[in-house]
N, C-alpha and C positions, 0 to 999 in steps of 0.2 A: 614577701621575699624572705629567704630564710636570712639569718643574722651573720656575720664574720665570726662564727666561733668555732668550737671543732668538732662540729654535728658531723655525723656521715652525713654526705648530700645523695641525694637520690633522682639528682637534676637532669640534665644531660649527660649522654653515656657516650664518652670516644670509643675508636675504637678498641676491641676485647684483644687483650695477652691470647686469651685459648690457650694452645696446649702449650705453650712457650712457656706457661710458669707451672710450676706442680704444684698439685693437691696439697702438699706439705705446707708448702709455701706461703698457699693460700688461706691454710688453715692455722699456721701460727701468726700469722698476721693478721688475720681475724679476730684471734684472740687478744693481741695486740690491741685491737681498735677498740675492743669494748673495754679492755682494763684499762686503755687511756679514756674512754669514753663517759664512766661514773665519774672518771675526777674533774670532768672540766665543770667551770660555775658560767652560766649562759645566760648572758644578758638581756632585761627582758626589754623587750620594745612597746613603746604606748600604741595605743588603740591607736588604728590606722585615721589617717582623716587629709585631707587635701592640703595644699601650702596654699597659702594665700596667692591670690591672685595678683599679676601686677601686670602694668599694661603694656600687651602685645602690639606691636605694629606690622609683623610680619604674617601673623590673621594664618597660620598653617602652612605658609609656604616656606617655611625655613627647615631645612633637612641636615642630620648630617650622620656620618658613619666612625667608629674608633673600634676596628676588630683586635683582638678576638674577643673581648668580654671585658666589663667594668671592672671586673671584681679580680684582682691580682696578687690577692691574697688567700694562703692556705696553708692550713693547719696541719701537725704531725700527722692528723687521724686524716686529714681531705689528699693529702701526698699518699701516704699509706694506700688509701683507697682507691686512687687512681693508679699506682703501679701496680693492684693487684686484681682488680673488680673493671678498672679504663672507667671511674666515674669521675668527672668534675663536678669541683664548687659551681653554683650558682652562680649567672652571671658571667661566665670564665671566657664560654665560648659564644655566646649567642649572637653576635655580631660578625661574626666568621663569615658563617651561611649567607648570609643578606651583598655581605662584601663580595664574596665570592662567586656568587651567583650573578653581577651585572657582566661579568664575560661572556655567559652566552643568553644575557636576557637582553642587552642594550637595544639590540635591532628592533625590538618592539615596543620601545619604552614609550610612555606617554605621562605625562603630569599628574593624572590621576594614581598610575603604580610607582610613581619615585619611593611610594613609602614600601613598596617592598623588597627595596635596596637600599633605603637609606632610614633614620629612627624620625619622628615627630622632632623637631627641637623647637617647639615651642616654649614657651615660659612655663614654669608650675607642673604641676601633676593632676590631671583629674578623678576627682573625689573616686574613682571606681578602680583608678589606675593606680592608687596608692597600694606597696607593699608593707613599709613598714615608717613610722616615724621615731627614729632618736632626739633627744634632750641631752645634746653635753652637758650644756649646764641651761641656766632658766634662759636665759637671751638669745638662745639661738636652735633653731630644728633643723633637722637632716631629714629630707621626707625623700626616700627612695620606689621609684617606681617598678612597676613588676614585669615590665616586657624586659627592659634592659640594667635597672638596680643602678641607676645615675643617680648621684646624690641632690639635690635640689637645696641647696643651703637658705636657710630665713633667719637671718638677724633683726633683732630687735635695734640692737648699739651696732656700733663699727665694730669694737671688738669682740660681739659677740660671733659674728657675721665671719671674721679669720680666724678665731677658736673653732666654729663649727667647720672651716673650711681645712683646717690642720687636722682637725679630728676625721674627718672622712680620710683625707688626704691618706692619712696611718692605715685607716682602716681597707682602704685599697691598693696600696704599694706601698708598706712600711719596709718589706722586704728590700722592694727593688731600690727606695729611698736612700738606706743604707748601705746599699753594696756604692753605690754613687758619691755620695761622701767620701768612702774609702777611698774609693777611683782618683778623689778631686787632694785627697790627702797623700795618695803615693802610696795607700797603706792595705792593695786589696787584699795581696797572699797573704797578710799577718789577721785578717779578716776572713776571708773566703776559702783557703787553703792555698798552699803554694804549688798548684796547677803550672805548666811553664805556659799556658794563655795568661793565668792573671799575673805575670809576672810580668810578659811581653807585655800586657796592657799595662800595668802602671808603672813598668820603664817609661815606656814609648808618652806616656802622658806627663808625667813629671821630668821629664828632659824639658818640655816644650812651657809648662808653667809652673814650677817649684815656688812652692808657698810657704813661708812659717807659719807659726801663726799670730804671729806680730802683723805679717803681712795679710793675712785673712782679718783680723780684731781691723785692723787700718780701713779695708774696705765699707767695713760695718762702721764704721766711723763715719768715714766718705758721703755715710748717704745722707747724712741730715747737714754738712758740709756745703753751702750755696746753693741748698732746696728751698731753703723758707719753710715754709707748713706743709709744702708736698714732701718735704724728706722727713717734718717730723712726724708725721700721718704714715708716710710708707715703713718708716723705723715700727712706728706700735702696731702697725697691720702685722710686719715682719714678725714679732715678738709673740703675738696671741697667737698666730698660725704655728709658730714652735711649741707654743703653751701647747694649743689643741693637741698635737702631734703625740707632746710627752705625755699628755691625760690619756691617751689611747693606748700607749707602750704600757702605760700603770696598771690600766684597768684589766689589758690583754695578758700583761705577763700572770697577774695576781689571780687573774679566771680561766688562765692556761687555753687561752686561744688566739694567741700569739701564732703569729708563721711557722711553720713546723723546721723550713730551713735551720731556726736556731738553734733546732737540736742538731738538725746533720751535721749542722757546720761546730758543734761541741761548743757552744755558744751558753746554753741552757740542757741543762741534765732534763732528762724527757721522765723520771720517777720522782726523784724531788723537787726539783724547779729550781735549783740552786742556779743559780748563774744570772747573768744580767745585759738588758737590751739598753744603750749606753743612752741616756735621753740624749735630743736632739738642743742645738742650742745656735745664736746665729752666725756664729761661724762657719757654720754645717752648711746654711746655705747659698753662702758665695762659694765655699769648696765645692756643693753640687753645681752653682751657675757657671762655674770654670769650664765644668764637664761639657756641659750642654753647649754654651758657648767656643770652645774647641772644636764642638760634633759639628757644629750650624751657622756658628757666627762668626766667620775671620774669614779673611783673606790673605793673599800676597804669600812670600818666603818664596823659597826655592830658586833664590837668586845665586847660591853658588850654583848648581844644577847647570840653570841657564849659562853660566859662564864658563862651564866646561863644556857644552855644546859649542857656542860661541869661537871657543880654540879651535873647536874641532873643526866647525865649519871652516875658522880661517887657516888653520892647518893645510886641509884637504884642497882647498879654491886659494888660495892668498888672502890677505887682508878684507881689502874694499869687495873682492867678489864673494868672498866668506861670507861678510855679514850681511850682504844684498839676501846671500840664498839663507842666512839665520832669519834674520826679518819676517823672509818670506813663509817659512814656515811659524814663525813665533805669532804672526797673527794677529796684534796688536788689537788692531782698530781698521779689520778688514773691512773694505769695501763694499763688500755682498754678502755679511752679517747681517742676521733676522735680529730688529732692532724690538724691543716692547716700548719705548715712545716712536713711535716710528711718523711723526708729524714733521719731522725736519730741523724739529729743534736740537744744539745742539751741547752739550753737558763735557767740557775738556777736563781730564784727569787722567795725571800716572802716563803722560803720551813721553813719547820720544824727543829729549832735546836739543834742539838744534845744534848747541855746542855741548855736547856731553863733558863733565868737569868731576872729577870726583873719582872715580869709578878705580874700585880694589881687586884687576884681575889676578885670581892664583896662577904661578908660572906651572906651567905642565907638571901632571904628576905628583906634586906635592900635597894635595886636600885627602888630609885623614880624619875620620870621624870622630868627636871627641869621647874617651871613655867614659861608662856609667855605671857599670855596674865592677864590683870589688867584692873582695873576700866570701867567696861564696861557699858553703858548707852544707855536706848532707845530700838533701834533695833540689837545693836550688846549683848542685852541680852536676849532679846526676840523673836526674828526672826521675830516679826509682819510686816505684810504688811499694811501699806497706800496709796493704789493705789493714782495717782491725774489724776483731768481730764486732759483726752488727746485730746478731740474734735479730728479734721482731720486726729490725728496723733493713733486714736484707734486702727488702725489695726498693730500697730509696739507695742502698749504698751504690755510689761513684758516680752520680748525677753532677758531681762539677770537677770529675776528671779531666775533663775536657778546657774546664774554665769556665767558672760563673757568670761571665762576660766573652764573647769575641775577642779572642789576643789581636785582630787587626782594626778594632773598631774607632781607630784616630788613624791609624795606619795607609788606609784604602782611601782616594780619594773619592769622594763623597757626590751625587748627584740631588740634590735634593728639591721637592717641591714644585708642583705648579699651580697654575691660577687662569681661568677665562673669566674675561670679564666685559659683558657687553653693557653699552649704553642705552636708556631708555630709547633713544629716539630710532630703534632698528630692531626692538623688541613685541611682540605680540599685542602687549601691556601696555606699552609706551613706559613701564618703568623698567629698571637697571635688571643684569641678570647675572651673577656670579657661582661658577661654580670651582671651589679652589680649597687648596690645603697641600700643609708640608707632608714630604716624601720621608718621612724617618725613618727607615727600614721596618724589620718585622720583628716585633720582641713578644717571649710573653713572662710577664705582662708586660703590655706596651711601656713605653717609653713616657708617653702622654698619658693622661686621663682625665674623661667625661665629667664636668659639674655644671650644675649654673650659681652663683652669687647673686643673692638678693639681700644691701641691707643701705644703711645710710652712706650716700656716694659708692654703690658699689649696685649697679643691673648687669648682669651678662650672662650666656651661658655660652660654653666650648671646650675647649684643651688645653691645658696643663702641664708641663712636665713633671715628673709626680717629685715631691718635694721644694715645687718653687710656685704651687699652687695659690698665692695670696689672689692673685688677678689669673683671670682667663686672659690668657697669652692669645689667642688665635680664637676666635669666634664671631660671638654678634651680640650686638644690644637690642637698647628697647626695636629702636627704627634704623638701626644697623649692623653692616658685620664687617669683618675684615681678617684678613689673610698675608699669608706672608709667603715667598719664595726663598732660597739662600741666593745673595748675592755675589761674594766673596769678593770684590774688589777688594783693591791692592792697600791693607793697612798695615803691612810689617815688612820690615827691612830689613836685609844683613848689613851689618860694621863689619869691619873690620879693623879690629885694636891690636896696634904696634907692640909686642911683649920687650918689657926692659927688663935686665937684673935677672930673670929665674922665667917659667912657664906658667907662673900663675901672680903674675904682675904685669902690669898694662901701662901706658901712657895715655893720661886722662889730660886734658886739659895741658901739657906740657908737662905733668907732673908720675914719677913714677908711684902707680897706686894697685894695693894689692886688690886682686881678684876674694870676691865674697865665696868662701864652702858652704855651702849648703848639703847635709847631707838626710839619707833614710834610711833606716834599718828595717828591713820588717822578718819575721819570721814564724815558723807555723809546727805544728803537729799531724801526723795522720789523722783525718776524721771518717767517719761514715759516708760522709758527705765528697769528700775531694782525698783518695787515697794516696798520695804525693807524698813520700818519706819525710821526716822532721828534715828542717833545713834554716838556712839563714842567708842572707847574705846584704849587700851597704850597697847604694845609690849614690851620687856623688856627684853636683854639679858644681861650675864655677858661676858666678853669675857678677856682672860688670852694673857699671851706669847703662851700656848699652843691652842689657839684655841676659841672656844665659848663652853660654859658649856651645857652640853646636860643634864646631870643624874647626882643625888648626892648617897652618898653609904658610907658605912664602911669599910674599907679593912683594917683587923690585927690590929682589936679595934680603928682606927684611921677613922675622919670623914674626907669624899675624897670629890672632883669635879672630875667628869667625863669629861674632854673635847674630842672635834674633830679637830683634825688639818689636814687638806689634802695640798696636796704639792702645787697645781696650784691654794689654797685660797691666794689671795691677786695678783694674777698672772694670770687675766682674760682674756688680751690683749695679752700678751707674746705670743701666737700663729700667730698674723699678720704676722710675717715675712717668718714664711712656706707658708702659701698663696700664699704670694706675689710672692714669688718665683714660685710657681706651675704653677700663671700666664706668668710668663716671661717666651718666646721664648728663650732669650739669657742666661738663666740659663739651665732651663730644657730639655732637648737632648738627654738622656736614664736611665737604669735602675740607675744606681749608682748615677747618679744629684736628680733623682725624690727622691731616698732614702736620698739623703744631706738635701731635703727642708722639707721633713717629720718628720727628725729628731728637727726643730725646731719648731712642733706644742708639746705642752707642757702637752695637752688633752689625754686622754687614747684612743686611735683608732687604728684599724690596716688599712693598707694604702697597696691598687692594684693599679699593674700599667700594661698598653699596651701600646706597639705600634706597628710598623711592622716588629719590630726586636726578641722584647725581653719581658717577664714578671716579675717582680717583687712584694715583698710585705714587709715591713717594719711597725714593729709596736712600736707608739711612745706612749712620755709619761715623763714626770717627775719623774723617780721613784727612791726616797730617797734608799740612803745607809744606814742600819739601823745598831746600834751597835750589835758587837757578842753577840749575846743568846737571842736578841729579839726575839718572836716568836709574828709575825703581827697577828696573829689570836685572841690574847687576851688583853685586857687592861694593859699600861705599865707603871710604875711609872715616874712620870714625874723629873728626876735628871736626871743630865746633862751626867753621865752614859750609861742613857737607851734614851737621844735623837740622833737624824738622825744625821751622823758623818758632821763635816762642817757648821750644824744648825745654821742659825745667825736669832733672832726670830724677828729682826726691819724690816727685808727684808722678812719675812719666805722664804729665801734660806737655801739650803742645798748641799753634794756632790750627784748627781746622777750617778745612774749607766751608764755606758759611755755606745756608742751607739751600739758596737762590742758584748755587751753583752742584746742587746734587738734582741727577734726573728726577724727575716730576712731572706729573698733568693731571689734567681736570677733565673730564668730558670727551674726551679721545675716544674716535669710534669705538673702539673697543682695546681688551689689554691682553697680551698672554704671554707668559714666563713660565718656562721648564730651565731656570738658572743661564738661560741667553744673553747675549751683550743687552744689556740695558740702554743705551741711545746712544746716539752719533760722538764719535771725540770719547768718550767715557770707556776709555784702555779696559779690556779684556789683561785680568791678571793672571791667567795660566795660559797653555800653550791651547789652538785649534779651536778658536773660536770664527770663523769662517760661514761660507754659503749652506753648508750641511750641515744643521743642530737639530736633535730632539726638537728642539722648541720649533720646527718649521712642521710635524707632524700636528702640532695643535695649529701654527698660523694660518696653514691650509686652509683647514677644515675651517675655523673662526673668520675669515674672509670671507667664503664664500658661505657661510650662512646671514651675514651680516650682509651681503652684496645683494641677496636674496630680499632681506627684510622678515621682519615676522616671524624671530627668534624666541622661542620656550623654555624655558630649563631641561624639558624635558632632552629639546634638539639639544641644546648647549650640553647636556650630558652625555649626549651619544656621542658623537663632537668629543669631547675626552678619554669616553671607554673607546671608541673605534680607534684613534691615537694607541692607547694604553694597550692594543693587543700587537702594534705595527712595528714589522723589520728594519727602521731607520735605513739601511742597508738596501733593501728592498725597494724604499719606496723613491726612493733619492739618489743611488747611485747604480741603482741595477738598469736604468733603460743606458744609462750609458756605459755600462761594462758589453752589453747586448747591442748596441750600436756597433763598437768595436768589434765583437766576435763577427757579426753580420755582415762586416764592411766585405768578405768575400764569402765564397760558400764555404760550410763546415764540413768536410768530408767521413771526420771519423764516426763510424754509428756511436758508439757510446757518448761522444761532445754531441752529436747529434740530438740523443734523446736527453742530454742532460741541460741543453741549451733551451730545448722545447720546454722542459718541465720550470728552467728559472722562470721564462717566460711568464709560462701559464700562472706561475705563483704570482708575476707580479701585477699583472691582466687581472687577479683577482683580490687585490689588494694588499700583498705581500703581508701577509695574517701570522702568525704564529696563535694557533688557534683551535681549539679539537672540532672535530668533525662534528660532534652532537652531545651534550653535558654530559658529564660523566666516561664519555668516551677513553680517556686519556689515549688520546691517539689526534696529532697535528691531521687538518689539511694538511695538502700541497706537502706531506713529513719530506719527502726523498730531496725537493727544492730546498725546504729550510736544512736538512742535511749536508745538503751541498755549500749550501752559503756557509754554512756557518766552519765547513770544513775548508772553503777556497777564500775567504776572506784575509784571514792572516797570512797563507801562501801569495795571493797573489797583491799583498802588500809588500811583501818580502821581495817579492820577483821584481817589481815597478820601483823600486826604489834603493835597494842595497846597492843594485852596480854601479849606480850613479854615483848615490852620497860614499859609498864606500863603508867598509866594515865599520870605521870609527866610527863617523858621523851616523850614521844610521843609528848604532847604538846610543850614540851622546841623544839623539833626539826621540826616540822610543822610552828613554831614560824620562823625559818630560813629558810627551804623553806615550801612552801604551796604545797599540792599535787598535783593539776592539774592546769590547764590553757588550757582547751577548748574553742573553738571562742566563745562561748555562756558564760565562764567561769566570765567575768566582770576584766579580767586583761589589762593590757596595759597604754600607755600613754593616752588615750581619754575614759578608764574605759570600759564599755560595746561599744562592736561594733566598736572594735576598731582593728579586722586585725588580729595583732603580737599574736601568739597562741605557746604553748606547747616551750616556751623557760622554761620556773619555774614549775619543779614536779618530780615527786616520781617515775617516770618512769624506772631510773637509778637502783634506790634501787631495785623496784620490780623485774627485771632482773633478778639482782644479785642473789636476795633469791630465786627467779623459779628456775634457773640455779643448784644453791645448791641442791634444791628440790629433781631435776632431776636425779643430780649425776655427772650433765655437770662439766670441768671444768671452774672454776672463779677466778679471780685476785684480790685481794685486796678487800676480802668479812670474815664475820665472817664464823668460821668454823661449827658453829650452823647455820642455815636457822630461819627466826621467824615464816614464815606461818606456818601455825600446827605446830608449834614448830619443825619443819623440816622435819617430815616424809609425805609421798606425799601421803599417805593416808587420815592423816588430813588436808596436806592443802589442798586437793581436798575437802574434808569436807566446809572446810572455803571458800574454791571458790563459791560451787554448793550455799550455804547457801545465800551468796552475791546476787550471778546470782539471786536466786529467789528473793531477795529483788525486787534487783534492774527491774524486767521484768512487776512486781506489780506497781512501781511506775507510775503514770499517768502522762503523758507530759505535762501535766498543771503546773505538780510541777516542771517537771525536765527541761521547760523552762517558765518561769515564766513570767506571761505580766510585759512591761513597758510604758513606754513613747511612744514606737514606733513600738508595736510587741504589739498582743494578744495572751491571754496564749496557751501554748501548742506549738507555730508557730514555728517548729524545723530550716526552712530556713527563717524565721525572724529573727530568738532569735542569726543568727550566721551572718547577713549580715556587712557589713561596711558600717556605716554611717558619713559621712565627719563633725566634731562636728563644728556647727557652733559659729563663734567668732563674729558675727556683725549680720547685717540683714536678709541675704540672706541665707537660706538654699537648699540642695542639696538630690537627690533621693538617695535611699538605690541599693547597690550594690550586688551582692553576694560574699561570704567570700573567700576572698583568701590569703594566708599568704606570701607577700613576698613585695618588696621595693616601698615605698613611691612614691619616686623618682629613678629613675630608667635609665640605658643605655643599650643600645647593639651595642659595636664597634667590628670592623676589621678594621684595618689600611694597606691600602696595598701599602703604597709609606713610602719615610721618606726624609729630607732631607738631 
């Protein structure tokens, strides 16, 4: 495998510029690469040879996928080469194709071709499969394979074992490493350039967790803090893994094949090398786990939200009828929710209390945002561009005009992750069969990345997020794996703090106490890189015992601060030591250890396990004990009354709910999670958790193969791709929009054929789907057209007359109605995969249902469509239908960046958003894991 340095690569070829770049172009940048090309010093690699062996229990049946490519790093000359020649680094893209291709291979799939959709993940490299071996230093090898370039770590010591594992780490995402830090410091524009994306993003992120770095050094503290020998083991893992990190920045800057971003970004002069890649150190990375932990690991807020609905509702209905019909859409702990312990057991939290006590409504109208940003100068108030010349370097300039990150990627609410998980005892095998992994969005380079760890207390291979690589996060061991979903139950609450004296003093304890400034500066230059005029501008939060001030407001004549305080703020790190243990062989050994190590990740997740015994799932979490009569769903007064029992505000510790009472099982027919209510009693913390979720497009499918018997991975994977291509919309509310229209005859030809054609689409499994690879043309296009054009109409139509303007908006405000691939939601914004987790799909059911005559659980006894008779709401449907069959696909997908208008399998593909130089081809849409496995374990020790 060629090396990380800044060889022209000659690997795979994206697609070609052609005649989009000139000759000129191409040819001073040519010239370019070879002047940069003499001066780089390229490191040599030892004679290839195989890693030691260590014992396998998975015997070939462990698979997994992490597109587009290991290798997420490139060079001035590998950037260069790609905007002018469309070649990638090694390793960039090569997992693309394999991902991409199970859309239209699933239907044939069988156990023998998993692997040509998914990598070998078995342990080690064999001796013929080795590309290259590295020696950071004597104690430890990187032995990289040559189909896919995963690093294979071999420690001799412990420390050898996360010095090699920090030195990959650098060598595969040092770039994206560092933009991440910035993110986790508030500091990206004075980093990246001041884009108005990276400015939206490290607003929007440091409002929500402002750190000094007193408060960062503290967490590093925390962790050897009531560990015993697991904290001070996960401290020096911590420490070597930084070491390796900065040996790799040393060795890259000094041999000039370093990421080439640090020229664009004017970081490093691309002639002399002057300039500096800032080492990593461990502060860096609780600022990164902030990040990650914000993207993946929280729940709860949006309790003022909820409580301007809440008015509205009782605005519009009165009081007691107000909040019947708030309730009823808020969804708590519906009835007819797709549970993932679905055995009857039941798991109470975050419910509704009977005597509600506490609660800090704002009076109408009063709730203003609180400010953040100030004195802004230049380009952080203008957005102007100052291109500067870039000579050689033309073909890379304004690659982060746009923003080195997504400006909405904390912003968008997030669907992430699933998991199937069958039991031996309904498998082919008679052992376990897991196929699962988190929904990250699409980055390149990804967000995750490929290793396995082999050294003393430490077997595993899997994914990473790069820079918090000490342990495989998400993989498998010797004779296990395991997997994670996002949970987000409810760990953060609004106060509300009484202001005395001035707006920036509070009433703590009885006592008037001023509010903490925290402030950030950051500010930038035009670069090559991000052409965004010089600018400046100050950040600026307040931050209390309870949290950081979000909103200001009145409650009961009295001027308030709104804060947020979440359990695991101040507590970024605290999850090391479930890792750690996940990695250890001499801990983890079956269900009941995997569930002890999960218990000490601190993050909202729920946690699958296999092996060739047994199943498991364990969902963890920080979740505060809150006093009697709180009700989590609303704003709470901040006296020591209505705080978390145990609350101690210098540590933000509290009593949590002990671990007997977090959902869990053993051996349950089987498991499946797309981020669904977790089990009976255990509160759904956002709005529309209800009879219609994603996650009922895998429970389906996983029932009736289970019901059947004599489940394969191979099945269980079709079982997730056949899910991963489906219209939620489609398969779940369209017979019953189609009942409705049907209840009489259709008269008009056009409803006629447009009725026919939903039909037909959904008769054949409502697909979003191309007709034959490479096609980019939908079956059934003109149906999904139409859905996707009559959905939001005829949400609109069924529900505004009823709730009325306000309330409709107060509750669209909490969730939004759709989320189609085309829809612009996700963590990477448009084109981003994760579809139909946030919408109104739930509701519409319910009120069809009512319509109908069916019965329903936990619905008003009125229906809203036509005010519930199925005459009108057939009115209201056909009326939609024709809107919607009018609209022209110009509108209904709209050009952008990378799609021209109308382009219905453009406007829904996945595009891997890039984070540096190198960009990746468009995919077709499929909703389902990022990163991704498919094990059978059929040994154990």
């Amino acid at each position: 495998m060629p090396q990380r340095n800044g060889r022209l690569r000659t690997g795979k070829v994206g697609a070609r510029k052609g005649k989009a770049v000139t000759r000129k172009l191409r040819t001073v940048t040519a010239a370019a690469l070879l002047a940069l090309g003499v001066t780089l010093v390229v490191p040599l690699p030892q004679a290839a040879q195989a890693a030691d062996p260590t014992t396998d229990y998975c015997q070939g049946q462990c698979g997994d996928i992490l597109p587009p490519g290991e290798n997420g790093n490139a060079t001035l000359a590998d950037i260069l080469a790609h905007k002018v020649f469309g070649t990638r680094p090694a390793h960039a893209a090569d997992q693309l194709g394999p991902y991409a291709n199970l859309a239209t291979g699933y239907p044939s799939l069988t156990d023998a071709t998993l692997t040509n959709f998914f990598n070998d993940a078995s342990f080690g490299v064999p001796s013929g499969q080795v590309a290259s071996v590295t020696t950071p230093r004597a104690d430890v090898t990187i032995t990289r394979d040559k189909k896919t370039g995963v690093p294979h770590i071999k420690g001799t010591t412990r420390d050898g074992t996360e010095y090699g594992a920090g030195y990959a780490a650098a060598q595969d995402r040092l770039w994206l490493m560092d933009l991440f830090r910035h993110v986790g410091r508030g500091q990206l524009s004075s980093f990246a350039g001041g884009a108005p994306a990276n400015q939206q993003l490290e607003q929007e992120f440091w409002r929500a967790a402002p750190y000094t770095e007193a408060d960062l050094q503290a967490q590093v503290d925390q962790i050897t803090a009531g560990n015993g020998a697991r904290g001070q083991q996960a401290l020096a893992d911590a420490q070597a893994y930084v070491n390796g990190i900065n040996a790799y920045i040393t060795q890259s800057k000094n041999g000039r094949y370093f990421p080439g971003e640090y020229v664009l970004t004017g970081q490093i002069d691309a002639i002399t090398n002057a300039g500096e890649i800032q080492p990593f150190k461990l502060t860096d990375l609780i600022a990164l786990g902030s990040v990650i932990g914000a993207l993946f690991g929280s729940g709860g807020g949006g309790e003022v939200q909820s409580a301007i609905s809440l008015l509205a509702a009782q605005q519009k209905y009165g009081v007691t009828q107000g909040t019947t019909v708030w309730e009823t859409f808020r969804e708590r702990n519906d009835p007819e929710a797709m549970l993932t312990v679905h055995d009857g057991s039941s798991f109470p939290y975050a419910g509704k209390p009977a005597n509600p006590q506490g609660a800090a409504m704002p009076e109408p109208g009063t709730v203003v945002a609180e400010p953040l940003v100030y004195d802004q100068t230049g380009g952080a108030a203008t957005a102007a561009k100052t291109p500067v010349k870039a000579g050689p370097l033309k073909a890379a300039q304004g690659i982060f005009d746009n923003g080195a990150l997504p400006a909405n990627l904390f912003s968008t609410k997030k669907g992430m992750s699933n998991a199937l998980v069958v039991s031996g005892a309904h498998t082919a095998s008679g052992h376990p069969l897991a196929v699962f992994g988190p929904q990250t969005g699409y980055f390149a380079p990804q967000l995750l990345m490929l290793q396995e760890l082999q050294g003393p207390g430490i077997s595993a291979r899997g994914a990473s997020f790069a820079g918090l690589g000490m342990y495989v996060e998400l993989g498998r061991g010797q004779d296990y794996a395991w997997s994670a979903t996002s949970a987000g139950q409810d760990i953060t609450d609004t106060y509300a703090v009484e202001l005395c004296q001035d707006a920036v003093h509070y009433v703590y304890h009885g006592v008037c106490t001023a509010m903490e400034k925290l402030e950030r500066v950051n500010s930038w230059k035009p670069t090559v890189a991000d052409s965004t005029a010089a600018g400046s501008y100050r950040m600026q939060v307040y931050r209390t015992a309870y949290g950081p001030v979000e909103y200001r407001a009145t409650v009961g004549g009295k001027a308030v601060a709104y804060t947020t305080l979440r359990s695991s703020y101040r507590h970024e790190a605290d999850s090391i030591i479930g890792f750690q243990m996940l990695n250890d062989p001499g801990f983890v050994h079956d269900a009941a250890t995997f569930q002890q190590a999960t218990q000490h990740i601190n993050y909202t997740f729920n946690w699958f396990y296999a092996d060739s015994r047994q199943t498991a799932y364990y969902n963890s979490g920080t979740n505060p004990v809150r006093a009697a009569g709180v009700d989590p769903s609303f704003p709470v007064k901040a006296e020591a009354a209505y705080e978390w029992q145990g609350w101690n505000p210098a540590s933000n510790t509290a009593t949590y709910t002990p671990p007997a009472q977090h959902p869990q099982s053993v051996d349950q027919d089987y498991y499946v999670s797309w981020n669904n209510k977790q089990a009976k009693d255990f509160t759904s913390a956002g709005f529309g958790n209800g009879p219609v979720h994603r996650g009922d497009l895998l429970n389906d499918r996983v029932k009736k193969l289970v019901a059947t018997g004599g489940v394969t991975r191979s099945a269980l994977t079709q079982a997730m791709a056949d899910a991963a291509l489906t219209d939620l919309r489609g398969e779940d509310v369209l017979p019953e929009l189609l009942r409705v229209l049907r209840s009489a005859p259709v008269t008009d030809p056009q409803l006629v054929t447009a009725v026919q054609q939903l039909s037909d689409w959904g008769t054949a499994g409502s697909k979003r789907k191309e007709t034959s690879a490479g096609s980019h043309v939908y079956a059934n296009a003109d149906a999904v057209r139409t859905m996707d054009a009559w959905w939001p109409l005829l949400i609109d139509g069924a529900f505004r007359p009823g709730l009325g303007d306000g309330l409709y908006a107060a509750l669209t405000a909490n969730l939004s109605i759709d989320e189609s691939p085309s829809a612009g939601h996700g963590p990477t914004g448009a084109h981003a995969g994760s579809a139909f987790q946030y919408g109104w799909w739930s509701y519409a059911d319910k009120d069809l249902r009512t319509v109908l005559g069916d019965p329903v659980q936990g619905w008003t006894p009125q229906a809203f469509c036509g005010g519930g008779t199925l005459g009108a709401c057939r009115d209201v449907l056909l009326a939609t239908l024709k809107q919607a069959v009018a609209k022209p696909a110009t509108t209904i997908y709209p050009a952008d960046a990378n799609c021209s208008a109308g382009d219905q399998w453009c406007s829904d593909t996945i595009i891997q958003r890039p984070l540096g130089g190198i960009t990746q081809d468009k995919i077709s849409w499929q909703n389902r894991p990022t990163f991704q496995q498919v094990v059978e374990f059929p040994a154990h020790r």
